[in-house]
N, C-alpha and C positions, 0 to 999 in steps of 0.2 A: 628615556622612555617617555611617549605622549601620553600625557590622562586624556582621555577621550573625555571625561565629563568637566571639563574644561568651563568652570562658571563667574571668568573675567569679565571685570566690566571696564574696556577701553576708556581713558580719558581724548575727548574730541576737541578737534580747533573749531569746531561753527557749534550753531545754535540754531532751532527751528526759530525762520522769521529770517534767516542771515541771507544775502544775495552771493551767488558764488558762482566761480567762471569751471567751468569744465578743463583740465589739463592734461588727459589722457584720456585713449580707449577712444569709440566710434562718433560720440559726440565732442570731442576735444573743440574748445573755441565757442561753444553754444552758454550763453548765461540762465540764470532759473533762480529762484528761493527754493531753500529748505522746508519741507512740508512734514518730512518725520527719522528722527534716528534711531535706530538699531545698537545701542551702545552693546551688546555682548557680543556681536557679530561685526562689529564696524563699519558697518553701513549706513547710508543716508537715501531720502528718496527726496529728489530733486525736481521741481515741477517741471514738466515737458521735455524733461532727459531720461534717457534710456528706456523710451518707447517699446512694448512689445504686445503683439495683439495673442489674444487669449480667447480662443474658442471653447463655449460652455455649452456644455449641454443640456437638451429641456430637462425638467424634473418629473411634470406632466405628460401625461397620454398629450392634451391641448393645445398643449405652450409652442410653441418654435423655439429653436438651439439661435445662441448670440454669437458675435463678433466684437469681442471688447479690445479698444486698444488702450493699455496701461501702465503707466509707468511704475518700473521695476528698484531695486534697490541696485548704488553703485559703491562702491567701496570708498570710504572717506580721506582718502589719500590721493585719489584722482580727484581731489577739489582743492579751491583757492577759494581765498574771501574775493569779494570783486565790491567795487566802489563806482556808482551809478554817477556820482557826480565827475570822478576825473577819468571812468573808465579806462581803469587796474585793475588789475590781482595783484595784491600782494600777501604775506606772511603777514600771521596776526601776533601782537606782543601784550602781554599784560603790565599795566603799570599800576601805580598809586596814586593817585593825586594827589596833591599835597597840603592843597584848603582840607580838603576831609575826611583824607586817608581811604577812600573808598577803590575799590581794584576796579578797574576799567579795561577796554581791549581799545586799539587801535591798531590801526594798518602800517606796517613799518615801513614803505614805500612814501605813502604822503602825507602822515601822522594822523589822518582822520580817524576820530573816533566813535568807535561801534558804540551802537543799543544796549 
C-alpha cells in the first residue's frame, strides 16, 4: 500500500552553487548551475533549463496580464556534476582527506575536487 502523506526527504548528489550537465529529457546536453532543490520531491531548478512561459493574469481593473518565461523544476536524476575546466560530467564520490579528516566531493572521472 502507498501512504500518500509520504514526508521523505531525498538524499541529493549536487548542491545549490554546483555546475551540472543536463542528461535526459528536452534539454539533454545544455549546462547551467543549481539555483534551488526540492529535497521532498527531488527536484532541482537549474538556471536556464527547462524553460516554460507562464501566462498571468492582471489582478487590477488597470494592470495588463504578463508573459513570463520561467524556469521550472527537473528531477535530480536527469543531472550530472559537469566540470567547467575539463568539460565533463561525471559521478560525484565522497572521500576523506587525510591531513584533516574532513569529507570532501570529487568528480570520479578526473578527481577534481568540488566546493
Amino acid at each position: 500500500m502507498i501512504n500518500k502523506n509520504n514526508n521523505r526527504v531525498y538524499k541529493m548528489h549536487v548542491k545549490v552553487g554546483d555546475q551540472v550537465s543536463v542528461i535526459a529529457g528536452k534539454d539533454k546536453g545544455k549546462t547551467g548551475e543549481v539555483t534551488k532543490i526540492f529535497k521532498k520531491k527531488h527536484q532541482i531548478i537549474v538556471q536556464g533549463i527547462n524553460l516554460k512561459i507562464k501566462h498571468i493574469k492582471p489582478s487590477r481593473e488597470n494592470e495588463s496580464g504578463q508573459i513570463q518565461q520561467k524556469e521550472f523544476p527537473i528531477d535530480s536524476s536527469n543531472v550530472m556534476l559537469y566540470s567547467n575546466k575539463s568539460k565533463i560530467s561525471s559521478k560525484v564520490e565522497i572521500f576523506i582527506e587525510e591531513n584533516t579528516g574532513q569529507k570532501l566531493r570529487r568528480l570520479k572521472k578526473n578527481q577534481e575536487i568540488l566546493k
